[in-house]
Backbone as numpy.savetxt, mean C-alpha at the origin, in Angstrom:
# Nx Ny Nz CAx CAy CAz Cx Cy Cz
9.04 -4.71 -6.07 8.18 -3.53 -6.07 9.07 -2.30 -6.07
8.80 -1.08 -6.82 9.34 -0.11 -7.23 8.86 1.12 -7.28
9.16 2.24 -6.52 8.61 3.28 -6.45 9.73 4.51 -6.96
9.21 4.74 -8.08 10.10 6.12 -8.17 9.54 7.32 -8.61
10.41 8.44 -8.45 9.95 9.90 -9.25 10.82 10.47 -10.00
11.14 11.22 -10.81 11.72 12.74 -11.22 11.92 13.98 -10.79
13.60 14.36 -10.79 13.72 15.72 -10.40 13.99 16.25 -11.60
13.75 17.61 -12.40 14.43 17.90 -13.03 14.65 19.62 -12.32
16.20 19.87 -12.66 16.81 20.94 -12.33 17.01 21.92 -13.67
17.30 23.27 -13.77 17.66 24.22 -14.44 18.74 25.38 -14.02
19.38 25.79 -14.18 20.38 27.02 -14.35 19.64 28.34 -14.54
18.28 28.64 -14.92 17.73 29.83 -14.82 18.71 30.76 -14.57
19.23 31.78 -15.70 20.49 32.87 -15.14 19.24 33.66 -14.91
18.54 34.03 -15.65 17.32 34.95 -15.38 16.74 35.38 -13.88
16.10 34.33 -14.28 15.32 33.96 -12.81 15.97 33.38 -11.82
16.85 32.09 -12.12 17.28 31.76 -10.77 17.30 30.20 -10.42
17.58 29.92 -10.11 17.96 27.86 -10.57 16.49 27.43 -9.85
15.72 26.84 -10.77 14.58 26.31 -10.11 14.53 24.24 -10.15
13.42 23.52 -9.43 13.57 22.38 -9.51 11.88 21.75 -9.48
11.66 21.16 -10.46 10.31 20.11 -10.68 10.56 18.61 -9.87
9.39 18.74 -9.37 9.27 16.72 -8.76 8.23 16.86 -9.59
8.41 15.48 -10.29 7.17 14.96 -10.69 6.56 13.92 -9.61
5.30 13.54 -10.50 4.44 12.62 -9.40 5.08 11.57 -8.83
4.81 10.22 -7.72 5.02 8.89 -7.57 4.34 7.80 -8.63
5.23 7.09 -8.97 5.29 6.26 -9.85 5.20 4.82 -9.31
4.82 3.68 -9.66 4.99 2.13 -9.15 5.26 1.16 -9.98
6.24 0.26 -9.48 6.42 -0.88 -10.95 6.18 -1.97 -10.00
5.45 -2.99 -10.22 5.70 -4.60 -9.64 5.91 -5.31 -10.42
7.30 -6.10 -10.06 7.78 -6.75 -10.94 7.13 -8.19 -10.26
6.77 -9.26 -11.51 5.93 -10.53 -10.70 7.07 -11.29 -11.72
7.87 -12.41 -10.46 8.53 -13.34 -11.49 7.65 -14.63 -12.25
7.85 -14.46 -13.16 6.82 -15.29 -14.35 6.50 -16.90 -13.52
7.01 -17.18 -12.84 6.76 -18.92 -12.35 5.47 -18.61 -11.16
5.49 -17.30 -10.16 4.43 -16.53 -9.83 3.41 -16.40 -10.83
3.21 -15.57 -11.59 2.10 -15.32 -12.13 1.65 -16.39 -12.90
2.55 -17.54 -13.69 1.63 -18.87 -14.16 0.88 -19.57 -12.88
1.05 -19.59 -11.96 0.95 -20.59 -10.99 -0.40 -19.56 -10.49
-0.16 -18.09 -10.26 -1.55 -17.30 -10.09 -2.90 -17.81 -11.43
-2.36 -18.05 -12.43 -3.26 -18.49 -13.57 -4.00 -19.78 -13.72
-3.20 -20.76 -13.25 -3.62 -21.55 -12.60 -4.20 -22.08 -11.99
-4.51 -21.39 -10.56 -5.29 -20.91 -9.66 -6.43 -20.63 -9.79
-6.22 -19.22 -10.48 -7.80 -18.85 -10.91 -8.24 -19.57 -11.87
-8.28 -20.15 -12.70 -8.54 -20.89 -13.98 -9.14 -22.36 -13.31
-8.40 -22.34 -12.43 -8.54 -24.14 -11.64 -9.99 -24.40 -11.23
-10.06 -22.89 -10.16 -10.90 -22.87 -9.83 -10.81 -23.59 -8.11
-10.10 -23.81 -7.37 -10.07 -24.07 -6.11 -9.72 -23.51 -4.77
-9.26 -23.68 -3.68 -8.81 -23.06 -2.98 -9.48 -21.65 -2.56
-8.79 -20.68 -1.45 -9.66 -19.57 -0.91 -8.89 -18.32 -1.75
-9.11 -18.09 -2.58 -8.49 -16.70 -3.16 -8.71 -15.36 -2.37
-9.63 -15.17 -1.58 -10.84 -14.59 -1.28 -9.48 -13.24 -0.37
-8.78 -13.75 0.76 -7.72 -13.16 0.86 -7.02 -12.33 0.58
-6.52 -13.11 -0.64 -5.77 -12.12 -1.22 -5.93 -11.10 -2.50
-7.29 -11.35 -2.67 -8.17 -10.13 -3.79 -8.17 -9.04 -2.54
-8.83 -9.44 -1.34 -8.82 -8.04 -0.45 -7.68 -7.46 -0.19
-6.60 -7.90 -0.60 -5.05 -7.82 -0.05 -4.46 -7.04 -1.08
-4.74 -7.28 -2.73 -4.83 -6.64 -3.67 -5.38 -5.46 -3.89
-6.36 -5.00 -3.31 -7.53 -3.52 -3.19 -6.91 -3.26 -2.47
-6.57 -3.26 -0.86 -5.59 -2.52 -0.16 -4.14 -2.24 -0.51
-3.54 -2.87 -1.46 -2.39 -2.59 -1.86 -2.59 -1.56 -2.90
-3.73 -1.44 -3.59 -4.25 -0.07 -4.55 -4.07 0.81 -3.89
-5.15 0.77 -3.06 -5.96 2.07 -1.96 -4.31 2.50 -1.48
-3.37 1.84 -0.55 -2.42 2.40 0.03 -1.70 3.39 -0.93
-1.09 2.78 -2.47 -0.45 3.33 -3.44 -1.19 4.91 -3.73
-2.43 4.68 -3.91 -2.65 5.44 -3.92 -3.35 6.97 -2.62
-2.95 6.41 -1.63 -2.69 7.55 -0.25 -1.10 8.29 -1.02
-0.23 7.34 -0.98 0.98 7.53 -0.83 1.26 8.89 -2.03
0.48 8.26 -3.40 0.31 9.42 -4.41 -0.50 10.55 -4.36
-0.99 10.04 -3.44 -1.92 12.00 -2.92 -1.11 12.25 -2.04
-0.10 12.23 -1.30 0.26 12.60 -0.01 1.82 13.13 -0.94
1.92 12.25 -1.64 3.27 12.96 -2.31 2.96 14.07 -3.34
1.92 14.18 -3.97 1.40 15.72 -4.96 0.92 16.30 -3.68
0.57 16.32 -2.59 0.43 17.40 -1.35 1.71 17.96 -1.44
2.81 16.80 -0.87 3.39 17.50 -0.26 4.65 18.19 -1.54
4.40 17.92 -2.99 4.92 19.04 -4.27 3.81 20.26 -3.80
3.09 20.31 -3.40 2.02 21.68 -3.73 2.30 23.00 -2.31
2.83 22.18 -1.74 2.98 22.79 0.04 3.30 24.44 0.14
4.69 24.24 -1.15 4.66 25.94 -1.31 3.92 26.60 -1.98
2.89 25.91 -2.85 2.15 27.03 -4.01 0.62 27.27 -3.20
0.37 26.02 -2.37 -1.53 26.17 -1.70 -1.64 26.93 -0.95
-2.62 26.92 -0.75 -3.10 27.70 0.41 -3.08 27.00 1.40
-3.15 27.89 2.67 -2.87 26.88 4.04 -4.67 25.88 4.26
-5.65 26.71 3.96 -6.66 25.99 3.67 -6.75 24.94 3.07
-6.41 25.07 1.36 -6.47 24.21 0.55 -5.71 22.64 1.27
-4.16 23.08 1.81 -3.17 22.13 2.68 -4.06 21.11 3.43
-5.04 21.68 4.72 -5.59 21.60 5.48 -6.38 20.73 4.97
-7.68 20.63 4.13 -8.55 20.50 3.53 -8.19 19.22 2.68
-6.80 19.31 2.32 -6.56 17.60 1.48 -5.76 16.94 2.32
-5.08 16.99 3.60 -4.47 16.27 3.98 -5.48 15.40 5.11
-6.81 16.22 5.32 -7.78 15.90 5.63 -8.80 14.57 5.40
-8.73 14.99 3.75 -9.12 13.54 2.70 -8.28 12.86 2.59
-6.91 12.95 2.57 -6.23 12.07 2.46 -6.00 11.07 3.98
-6.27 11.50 4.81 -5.83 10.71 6.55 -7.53 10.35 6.48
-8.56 10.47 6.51 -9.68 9.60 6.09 -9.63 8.57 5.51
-8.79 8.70 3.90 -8.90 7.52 3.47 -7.62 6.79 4.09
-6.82 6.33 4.62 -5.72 6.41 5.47 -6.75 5.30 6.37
-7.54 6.32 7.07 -8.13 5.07 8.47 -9.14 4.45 7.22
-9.98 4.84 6.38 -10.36 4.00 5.40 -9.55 2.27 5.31
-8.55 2.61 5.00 -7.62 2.10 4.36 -7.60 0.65 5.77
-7.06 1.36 6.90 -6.92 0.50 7.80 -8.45 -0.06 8.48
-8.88 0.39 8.43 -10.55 -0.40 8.21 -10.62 -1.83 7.44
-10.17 -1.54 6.15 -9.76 -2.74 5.26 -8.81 -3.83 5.57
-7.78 -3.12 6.53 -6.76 -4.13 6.67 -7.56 -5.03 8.27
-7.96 -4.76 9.29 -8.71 -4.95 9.93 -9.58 -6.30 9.87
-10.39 -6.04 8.54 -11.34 -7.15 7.91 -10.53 -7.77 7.43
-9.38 -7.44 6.46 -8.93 -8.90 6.21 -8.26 -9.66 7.52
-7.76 -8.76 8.40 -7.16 -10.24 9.53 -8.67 -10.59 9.98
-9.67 -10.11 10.15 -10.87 -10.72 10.48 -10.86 -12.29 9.77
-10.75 -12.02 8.48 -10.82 -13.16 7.44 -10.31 -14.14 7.63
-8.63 -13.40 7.91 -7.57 -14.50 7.85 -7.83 -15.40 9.32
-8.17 -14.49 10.28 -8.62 -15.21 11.07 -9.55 -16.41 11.66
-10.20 -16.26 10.81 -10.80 -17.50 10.39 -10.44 -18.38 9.73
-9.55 -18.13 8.89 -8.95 -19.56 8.53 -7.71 -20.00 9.18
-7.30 -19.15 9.76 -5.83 -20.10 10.67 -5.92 -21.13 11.39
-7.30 -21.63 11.86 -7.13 -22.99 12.20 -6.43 -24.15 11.53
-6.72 -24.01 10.27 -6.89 -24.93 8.80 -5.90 -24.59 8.22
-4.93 -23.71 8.68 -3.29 -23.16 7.87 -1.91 -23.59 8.23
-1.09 -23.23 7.39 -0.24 -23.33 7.78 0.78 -21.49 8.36
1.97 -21.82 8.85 2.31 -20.66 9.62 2.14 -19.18 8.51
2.05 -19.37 6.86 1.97 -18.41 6.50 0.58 -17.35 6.84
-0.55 -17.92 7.43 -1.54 -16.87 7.19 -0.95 -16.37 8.47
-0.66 -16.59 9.84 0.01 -16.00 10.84 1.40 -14.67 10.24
1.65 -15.38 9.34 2.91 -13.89 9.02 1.81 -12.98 8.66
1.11 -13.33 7.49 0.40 -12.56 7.06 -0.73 -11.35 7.95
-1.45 -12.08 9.20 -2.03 -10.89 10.37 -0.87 -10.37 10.52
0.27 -10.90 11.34 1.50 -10.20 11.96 1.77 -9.28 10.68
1.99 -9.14 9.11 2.51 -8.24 8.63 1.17 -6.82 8.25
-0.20 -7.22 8.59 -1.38 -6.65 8.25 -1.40 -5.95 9.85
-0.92 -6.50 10.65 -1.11 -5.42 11.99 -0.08 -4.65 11.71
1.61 -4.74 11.29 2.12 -3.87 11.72 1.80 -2.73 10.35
1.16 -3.46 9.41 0.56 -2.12 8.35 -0.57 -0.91 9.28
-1.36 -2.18 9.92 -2.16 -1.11 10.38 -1.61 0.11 11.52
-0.53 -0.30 12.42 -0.10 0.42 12.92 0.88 1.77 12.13
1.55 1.52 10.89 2.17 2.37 10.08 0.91 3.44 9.48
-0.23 2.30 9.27 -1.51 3.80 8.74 -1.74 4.43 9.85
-1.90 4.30 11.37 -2.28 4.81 12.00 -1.24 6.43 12.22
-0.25 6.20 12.27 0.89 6.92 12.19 1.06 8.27 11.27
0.75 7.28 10.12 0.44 8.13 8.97 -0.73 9.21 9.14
-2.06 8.79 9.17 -2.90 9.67 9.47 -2.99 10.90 10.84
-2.05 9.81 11.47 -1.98 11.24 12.70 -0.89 12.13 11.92
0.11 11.88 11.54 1.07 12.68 10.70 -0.39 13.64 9.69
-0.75 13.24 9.10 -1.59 14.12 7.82 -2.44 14.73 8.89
-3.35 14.63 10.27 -4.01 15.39 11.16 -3.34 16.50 11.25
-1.83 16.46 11.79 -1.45 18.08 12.25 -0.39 18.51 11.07
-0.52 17.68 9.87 -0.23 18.54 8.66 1.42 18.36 8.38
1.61 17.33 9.12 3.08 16.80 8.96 2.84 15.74 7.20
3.08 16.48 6.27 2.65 16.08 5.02 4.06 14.86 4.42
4.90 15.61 4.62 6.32 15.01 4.27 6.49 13.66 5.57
6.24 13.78 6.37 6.62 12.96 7.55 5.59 11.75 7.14
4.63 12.13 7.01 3.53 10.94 6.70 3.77 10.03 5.36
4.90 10.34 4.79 5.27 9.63 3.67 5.58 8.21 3.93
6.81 8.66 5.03 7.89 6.78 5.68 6.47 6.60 6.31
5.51 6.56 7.09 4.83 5.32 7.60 3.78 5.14 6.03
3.66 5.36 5.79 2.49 4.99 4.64 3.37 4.38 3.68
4.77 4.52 3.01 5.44 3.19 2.45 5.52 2.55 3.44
5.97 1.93 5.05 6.18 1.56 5.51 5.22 0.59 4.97
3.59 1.03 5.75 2.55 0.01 5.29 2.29 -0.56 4.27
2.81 -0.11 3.06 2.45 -0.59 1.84 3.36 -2.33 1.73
4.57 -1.35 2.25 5.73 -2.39 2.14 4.86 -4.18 3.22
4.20 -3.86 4.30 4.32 -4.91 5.66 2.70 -5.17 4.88
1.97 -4.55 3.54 0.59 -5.55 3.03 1.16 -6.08 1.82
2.06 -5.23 1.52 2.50 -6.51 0.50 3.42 -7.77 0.48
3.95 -7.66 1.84 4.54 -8.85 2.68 3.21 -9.45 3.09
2.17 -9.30 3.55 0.82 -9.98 3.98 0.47 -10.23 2.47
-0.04 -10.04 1.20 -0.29 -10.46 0.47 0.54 -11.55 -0.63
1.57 -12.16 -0.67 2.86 -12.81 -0.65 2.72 -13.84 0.32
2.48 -13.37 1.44 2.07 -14.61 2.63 0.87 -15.31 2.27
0.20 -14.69 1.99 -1.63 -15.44 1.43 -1.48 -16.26 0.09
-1.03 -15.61 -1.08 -0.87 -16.04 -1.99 -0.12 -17.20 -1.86
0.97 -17.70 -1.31 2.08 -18.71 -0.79 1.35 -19.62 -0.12
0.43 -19.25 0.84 -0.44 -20.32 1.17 -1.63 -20.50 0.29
-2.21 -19.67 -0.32 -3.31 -20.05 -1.19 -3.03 -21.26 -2.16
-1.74 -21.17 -2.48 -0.69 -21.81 -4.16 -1.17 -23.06 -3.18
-0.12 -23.14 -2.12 -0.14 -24.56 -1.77 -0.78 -25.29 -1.21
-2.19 -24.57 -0.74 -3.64 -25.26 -0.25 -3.62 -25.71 -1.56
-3.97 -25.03 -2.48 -4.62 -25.26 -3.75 -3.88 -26.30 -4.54
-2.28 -26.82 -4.71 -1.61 -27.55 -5.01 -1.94 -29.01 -4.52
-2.50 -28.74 -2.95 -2.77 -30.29 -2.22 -4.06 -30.16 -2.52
-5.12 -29.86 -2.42 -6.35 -30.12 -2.99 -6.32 -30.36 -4.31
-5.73 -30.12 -5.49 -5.44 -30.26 -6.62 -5.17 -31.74 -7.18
């Protein structure tokens, strides 16, 4: 998984050396013996997928906090302190949104750990310490710490997509022995 941006710089003799960020960007790289074996799966038709589709929507939803929170915090010198106020607002909503979601899925997973093996256990353990990184985050975006709220919100992205990796790993190999 890959997150990057763009700086570009200028020499302005005129005006005066100025500098552009562009937006956040994401690449996931899936090694191909992964994604046949995901095809598989779904095509097969067995096993609990159910997991890690919710694990998938929260790995959206987070990416995209992280990309509103990073065009906030490009805009910081041009907004208004209102305008500031007002989106970092929507953005720490969807934030506990977000951890709402993660919540229900250990609900989920919780229910099946009787019947598992140790991966759905990584998987709560890496979905709590997400939820604790959103929590962080949104108090960061409450008192307008825009830049600060960046590291816990990758943090979380990083500890659901370690929980979704954990599901999928056990989903493969429920689904391999029922198979």
């Amino acid at each position: 998984f890959i997150s990057y941006y763009l700086t570009l710089a200028d020499n302005n003799a005129l005006d005066g050396p100025s500098e552009v960020v562009s937006d956040i960007y994401f690449l996931e790289v899936i090694p191909t013996d992964q994604e046949f074996r995901r095809s598989q799966q779904q095509g097969g038709g067995g096993g609990g997928g159910q997991g890690g589709g919710e694990s998938s929507a929260l790995v959206s939803v987070q990416k995209d906090i992280i990309a509103a929170t990073w065009k906030l915090r490009n805009r910081l010198r041009d907004a208004s302190n209102a305008d500031i106020e007002a989106d970092a607002e929507i953005i720490a909503e969807s934030q506990r949104e977000a951890t709402g979601r993660a919540k229900m899925s250990i609900d989920r997973l919780s229910e099946r750990l009787s019947f598992s093996d140790d991966s759905y256990d990584l998987a709560v353990e890496n979905l709590s310490l997400a939820i604790e990184q959103m929590n962080l985050a949104a108090n960061d975006l409450d008192s307008l710490q825009v830049t600060t709220a960046l590291k816990p919100e990758q943090l979380a992205l990083q500890y659901v997509l370690k929980a979704e990796a954990n599901i999928n790993r056990t989903d493969i190999s429920m689904n391999q022995n029922s198979g």
